[in-house]
MARBA-3410 file (N, C-alpha, C, O; in Angstrom, 1 decimal):
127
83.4,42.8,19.2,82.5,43.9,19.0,83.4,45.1,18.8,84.2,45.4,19.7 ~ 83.2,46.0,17.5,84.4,46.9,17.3,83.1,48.2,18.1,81.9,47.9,18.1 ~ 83.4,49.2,18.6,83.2,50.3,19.2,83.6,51.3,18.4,84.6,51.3,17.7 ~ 82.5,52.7,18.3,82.8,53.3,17.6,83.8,54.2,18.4,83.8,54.1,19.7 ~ 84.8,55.3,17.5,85.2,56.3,18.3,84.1,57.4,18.7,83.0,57.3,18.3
84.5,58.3,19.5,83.9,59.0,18.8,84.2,60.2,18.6,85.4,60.2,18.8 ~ 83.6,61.6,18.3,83.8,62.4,17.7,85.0,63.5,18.4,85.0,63.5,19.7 ~ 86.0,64.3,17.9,86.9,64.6,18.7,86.4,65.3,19.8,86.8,65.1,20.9 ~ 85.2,66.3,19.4,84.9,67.0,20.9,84.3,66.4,21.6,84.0,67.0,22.6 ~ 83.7,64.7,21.8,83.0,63.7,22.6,84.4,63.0,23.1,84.1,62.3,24.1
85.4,63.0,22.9,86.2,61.9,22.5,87.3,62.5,24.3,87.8,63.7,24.4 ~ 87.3,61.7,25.1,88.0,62.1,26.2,89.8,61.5,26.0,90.3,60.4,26.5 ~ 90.5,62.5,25.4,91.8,61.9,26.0,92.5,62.7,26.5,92.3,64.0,26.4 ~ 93.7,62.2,27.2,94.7,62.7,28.3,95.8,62.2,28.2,96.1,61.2,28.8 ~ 97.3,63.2,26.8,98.1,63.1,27.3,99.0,64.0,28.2,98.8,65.2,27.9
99.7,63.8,29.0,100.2,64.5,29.8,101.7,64.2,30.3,101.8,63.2,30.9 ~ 102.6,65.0,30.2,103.8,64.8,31.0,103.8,65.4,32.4,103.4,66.6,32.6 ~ 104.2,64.7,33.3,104.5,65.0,34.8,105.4,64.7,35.3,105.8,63.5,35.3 ~ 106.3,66.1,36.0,107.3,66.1,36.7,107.2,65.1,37.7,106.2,65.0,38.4 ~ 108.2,64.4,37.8,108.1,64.0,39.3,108.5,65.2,40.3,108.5,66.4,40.0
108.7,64.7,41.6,109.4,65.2,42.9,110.3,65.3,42.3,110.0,65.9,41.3 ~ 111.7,64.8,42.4,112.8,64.2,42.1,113.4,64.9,41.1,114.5,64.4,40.9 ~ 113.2,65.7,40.3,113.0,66.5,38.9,113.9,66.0,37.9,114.5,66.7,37.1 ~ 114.0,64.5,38.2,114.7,64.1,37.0,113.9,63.3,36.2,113.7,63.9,35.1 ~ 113.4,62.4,36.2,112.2,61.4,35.8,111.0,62.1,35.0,110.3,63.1,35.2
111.1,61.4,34.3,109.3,62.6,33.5,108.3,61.0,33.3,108.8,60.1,32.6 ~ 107.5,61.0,33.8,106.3,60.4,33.1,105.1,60.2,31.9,104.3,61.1,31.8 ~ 105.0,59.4,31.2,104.0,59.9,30.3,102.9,58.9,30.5,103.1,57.7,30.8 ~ 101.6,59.5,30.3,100.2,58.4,30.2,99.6,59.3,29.4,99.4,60.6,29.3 ~ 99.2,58.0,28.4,98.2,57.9,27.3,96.7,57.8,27.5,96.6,56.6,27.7
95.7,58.2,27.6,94.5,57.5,27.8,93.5,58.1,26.4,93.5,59.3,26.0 ~ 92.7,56.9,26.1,91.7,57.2,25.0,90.4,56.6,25.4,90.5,55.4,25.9 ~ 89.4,57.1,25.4,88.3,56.6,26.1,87.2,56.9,24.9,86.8,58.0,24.7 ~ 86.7,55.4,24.1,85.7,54.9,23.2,84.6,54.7,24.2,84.7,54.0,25.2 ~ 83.4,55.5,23.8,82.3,55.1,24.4,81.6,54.8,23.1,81.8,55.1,21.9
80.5,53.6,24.1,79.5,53.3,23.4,78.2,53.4,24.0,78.6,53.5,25.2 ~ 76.9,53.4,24.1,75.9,53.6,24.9,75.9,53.2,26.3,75.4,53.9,27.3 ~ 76.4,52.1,26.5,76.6,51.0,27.9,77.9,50.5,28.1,78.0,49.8,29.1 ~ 78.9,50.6,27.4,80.0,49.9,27.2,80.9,51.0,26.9,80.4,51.9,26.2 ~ 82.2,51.0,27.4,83.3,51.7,27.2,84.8,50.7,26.7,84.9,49.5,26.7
85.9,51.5,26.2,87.1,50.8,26.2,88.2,52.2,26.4,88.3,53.2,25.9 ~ 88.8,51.8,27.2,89.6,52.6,27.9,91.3,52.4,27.7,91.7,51.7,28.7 ~ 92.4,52.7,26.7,93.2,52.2,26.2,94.4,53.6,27.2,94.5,54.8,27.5 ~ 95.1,52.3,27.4,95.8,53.3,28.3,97.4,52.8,28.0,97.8,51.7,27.9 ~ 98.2,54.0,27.9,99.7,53.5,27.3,100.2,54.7,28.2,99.7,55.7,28.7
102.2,53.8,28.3,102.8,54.6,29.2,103.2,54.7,30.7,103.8,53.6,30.9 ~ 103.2,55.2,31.6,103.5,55.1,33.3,102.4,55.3,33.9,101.9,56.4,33.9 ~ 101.7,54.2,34.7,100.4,54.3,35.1,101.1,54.5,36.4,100.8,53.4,36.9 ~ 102.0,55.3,37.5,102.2,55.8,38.8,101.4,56.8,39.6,100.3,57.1,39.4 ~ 102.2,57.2,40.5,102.0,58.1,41.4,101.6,59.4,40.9,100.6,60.0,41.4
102.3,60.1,39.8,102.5,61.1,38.8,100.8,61.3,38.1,100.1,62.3,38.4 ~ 100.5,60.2,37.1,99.8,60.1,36.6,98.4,59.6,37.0,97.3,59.9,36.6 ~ 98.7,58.5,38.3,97.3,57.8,38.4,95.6,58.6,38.9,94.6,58.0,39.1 ~ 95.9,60.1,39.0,94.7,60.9,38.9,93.7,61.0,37.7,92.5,60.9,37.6 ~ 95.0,61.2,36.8,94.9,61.1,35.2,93.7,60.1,35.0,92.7,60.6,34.4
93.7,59.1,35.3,93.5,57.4,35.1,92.1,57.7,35.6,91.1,58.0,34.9 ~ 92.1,57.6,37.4,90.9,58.1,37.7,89.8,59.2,37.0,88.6,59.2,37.0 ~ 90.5,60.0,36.7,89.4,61.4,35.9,88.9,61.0,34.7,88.2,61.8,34.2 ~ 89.2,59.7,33.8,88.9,59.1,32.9,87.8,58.1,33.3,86.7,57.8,32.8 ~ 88.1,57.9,33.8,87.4,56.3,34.4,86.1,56.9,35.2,85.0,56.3,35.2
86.3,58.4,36.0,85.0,59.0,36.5,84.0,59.6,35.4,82.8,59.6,35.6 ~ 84.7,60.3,34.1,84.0,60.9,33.3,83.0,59.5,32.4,82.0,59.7,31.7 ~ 83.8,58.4,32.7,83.0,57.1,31.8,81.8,57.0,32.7,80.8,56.8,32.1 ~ 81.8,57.0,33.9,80.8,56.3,35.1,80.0,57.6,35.3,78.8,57.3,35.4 ~ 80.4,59.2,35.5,79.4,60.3,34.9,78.6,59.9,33.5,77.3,60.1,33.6
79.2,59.3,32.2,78.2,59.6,31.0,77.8,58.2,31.2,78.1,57.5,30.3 ~ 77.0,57.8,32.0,76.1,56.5,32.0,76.9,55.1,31.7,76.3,54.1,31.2 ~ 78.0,55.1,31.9,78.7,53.7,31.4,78.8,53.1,32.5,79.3,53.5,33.5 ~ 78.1,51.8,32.3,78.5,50.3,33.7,79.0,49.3,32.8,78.4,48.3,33.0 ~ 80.0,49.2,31.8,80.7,48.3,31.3,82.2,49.0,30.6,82.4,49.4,29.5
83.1,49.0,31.7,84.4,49.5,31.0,85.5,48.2,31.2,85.8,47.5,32.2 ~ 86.1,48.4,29.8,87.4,47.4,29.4,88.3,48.2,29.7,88.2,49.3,29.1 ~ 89.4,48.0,30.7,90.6,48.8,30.4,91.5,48.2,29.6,91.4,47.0,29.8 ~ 92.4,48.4,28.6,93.4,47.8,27.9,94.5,48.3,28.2,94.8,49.5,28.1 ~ 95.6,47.2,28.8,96.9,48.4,29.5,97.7,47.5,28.7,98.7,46.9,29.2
97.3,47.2,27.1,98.8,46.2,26.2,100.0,46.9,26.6,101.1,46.4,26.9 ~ 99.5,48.6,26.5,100.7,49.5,26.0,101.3,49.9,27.3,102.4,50.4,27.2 ~ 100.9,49.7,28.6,101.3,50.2,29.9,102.9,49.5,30.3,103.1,48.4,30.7 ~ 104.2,50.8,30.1,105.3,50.3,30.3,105.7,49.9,31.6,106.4,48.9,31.9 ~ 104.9,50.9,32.5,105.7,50.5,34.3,104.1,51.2,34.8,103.5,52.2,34.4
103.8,50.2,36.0,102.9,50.4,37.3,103.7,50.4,38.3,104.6,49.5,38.6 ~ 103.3,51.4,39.0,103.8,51.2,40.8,102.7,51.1,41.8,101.6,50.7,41.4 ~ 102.8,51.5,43.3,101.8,50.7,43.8,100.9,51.5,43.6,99.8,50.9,43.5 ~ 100.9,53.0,43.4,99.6,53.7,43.0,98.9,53.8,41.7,97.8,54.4,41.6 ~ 99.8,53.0,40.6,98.8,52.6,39.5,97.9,51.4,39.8,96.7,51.4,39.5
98.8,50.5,40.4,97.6,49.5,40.9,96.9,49.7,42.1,95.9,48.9,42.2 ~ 97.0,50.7,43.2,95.5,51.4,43.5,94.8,52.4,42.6,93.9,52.8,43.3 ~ 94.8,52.9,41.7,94.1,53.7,40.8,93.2,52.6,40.3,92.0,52.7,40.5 ~ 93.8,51.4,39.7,93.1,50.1,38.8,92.1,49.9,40.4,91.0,50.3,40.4 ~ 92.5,49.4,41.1,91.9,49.2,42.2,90.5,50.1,42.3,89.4,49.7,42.1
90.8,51.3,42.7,90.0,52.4,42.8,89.0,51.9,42.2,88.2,51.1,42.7 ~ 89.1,52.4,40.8,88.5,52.0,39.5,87.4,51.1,39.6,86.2,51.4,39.5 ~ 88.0,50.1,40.0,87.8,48.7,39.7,85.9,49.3,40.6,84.8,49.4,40.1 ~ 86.5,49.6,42.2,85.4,49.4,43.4,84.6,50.7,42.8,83.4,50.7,42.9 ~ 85.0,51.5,42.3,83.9,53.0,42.0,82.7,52.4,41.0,81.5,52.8,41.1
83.3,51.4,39.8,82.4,50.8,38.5,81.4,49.9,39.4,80.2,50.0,39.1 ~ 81.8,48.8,40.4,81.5,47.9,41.4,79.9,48.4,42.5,78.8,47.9,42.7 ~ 80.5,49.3,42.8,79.5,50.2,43.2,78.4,51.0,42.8,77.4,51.3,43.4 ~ 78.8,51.3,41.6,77.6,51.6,40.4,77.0,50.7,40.1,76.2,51.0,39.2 ~ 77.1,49.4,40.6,76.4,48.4,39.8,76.6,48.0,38.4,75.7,47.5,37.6
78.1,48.3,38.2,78.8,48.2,36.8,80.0,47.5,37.0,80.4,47.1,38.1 ~ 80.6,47.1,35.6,81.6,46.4,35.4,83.1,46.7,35.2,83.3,47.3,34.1 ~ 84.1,46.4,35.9,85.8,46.7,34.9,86.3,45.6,34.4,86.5,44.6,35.1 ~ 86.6,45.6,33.5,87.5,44.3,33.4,89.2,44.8,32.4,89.5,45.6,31.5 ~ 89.6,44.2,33.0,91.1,44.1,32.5,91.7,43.6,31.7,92.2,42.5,32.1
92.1,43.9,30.0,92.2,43.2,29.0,94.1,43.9,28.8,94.8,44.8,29.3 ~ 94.0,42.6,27.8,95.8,42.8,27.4,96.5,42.9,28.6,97.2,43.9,28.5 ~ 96.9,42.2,30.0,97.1,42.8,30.7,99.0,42.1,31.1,99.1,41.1,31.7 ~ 100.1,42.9,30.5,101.2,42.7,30.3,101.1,41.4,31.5,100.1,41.4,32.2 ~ 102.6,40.1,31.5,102.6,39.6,32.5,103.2,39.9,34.2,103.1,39.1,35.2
104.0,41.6,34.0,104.2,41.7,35.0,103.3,42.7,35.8,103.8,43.6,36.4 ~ 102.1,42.6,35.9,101.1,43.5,36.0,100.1,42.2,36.1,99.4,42.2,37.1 ~ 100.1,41.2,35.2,98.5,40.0,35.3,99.3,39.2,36.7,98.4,38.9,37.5 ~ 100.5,38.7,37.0,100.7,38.8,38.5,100.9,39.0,39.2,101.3,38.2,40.0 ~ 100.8,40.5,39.5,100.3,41.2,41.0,99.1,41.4,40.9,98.6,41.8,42.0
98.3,41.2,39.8,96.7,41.4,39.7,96.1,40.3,40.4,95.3,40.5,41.4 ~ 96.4,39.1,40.0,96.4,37.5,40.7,97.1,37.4,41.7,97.1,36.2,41.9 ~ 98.0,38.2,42.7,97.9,37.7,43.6,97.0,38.6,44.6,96.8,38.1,45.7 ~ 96.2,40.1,44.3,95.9,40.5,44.6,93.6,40.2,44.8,92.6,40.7,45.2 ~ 94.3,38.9,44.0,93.1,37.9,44.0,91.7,38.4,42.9,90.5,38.3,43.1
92.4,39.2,41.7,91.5,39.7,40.7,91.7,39.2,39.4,91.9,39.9,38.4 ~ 91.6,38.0,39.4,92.1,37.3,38.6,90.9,37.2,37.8,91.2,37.1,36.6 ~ 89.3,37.2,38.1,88.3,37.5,37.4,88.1,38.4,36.7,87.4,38.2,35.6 ~ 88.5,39.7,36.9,88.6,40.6,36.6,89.7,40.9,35.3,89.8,41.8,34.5 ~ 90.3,39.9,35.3,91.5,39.9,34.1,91.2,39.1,33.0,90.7,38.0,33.3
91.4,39.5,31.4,90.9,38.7,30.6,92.1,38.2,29.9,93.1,39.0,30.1 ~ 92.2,37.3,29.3,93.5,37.0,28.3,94.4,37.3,28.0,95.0,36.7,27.1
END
């Protein structure tokens, strides 16, 4: 099912560079968020950390504000997660769960699909 974009002023994205602590390291996260009436796709490229993983969340709240209970995340393009990207995904995951809505996790690199499976979300992961 192709999804439409949609229009730039509907159209939620977030890039952003973030200092770390450390002031050598720079971060980047990509996010593009396609809505459709009931269904979202949430395309996320870049360092899903500590830095960024608010980023992540304020996307994923703005989907579950505009009436969405079906979001895909796609992390093909996701270079590096640390453990607060995969609590962000986590987050995520229980905030959609709780609405009575869905996450699921598509494209999901293999060093990322297992710590997702061992973290026993292996349902939640698609192909």
């Amino acid at each position: 099912m192709s999804l439409p974009v949609l229009a730039t002023a509907e159209r939620t994205t977030a890039e952003r560079t973030t200092q770390h602590a450390d002031d050598c390291d720079v971060a980047h996260l990509g996010l593009s968020l396609h809505l459709a009436p009931s269904h979202a796709v949430l395309q996320v490229s870049g360092e899903l950390e500590a830095a960024t993983a608010d980023l992540f969340l304020g996307v994923v709240d703005s989907a579950l504000q505009r009436g969405c209970l079906e979001l895909e995340v796609d992390l093909a393009d996701v270079t590096f997660c640390d453990v607060r990207g995969i609590d962000a995904v986590l987050t995520a995951r229980a905030r959609f769960l709780a609405a009575g809505g869905e996450l699921r996790l598509r494209q999901v690199r293999p060093f990322l699909r297992h710590v997702f499976l061992l973290l026993r979300l292996g349902e939640a992961v698609e192909g």
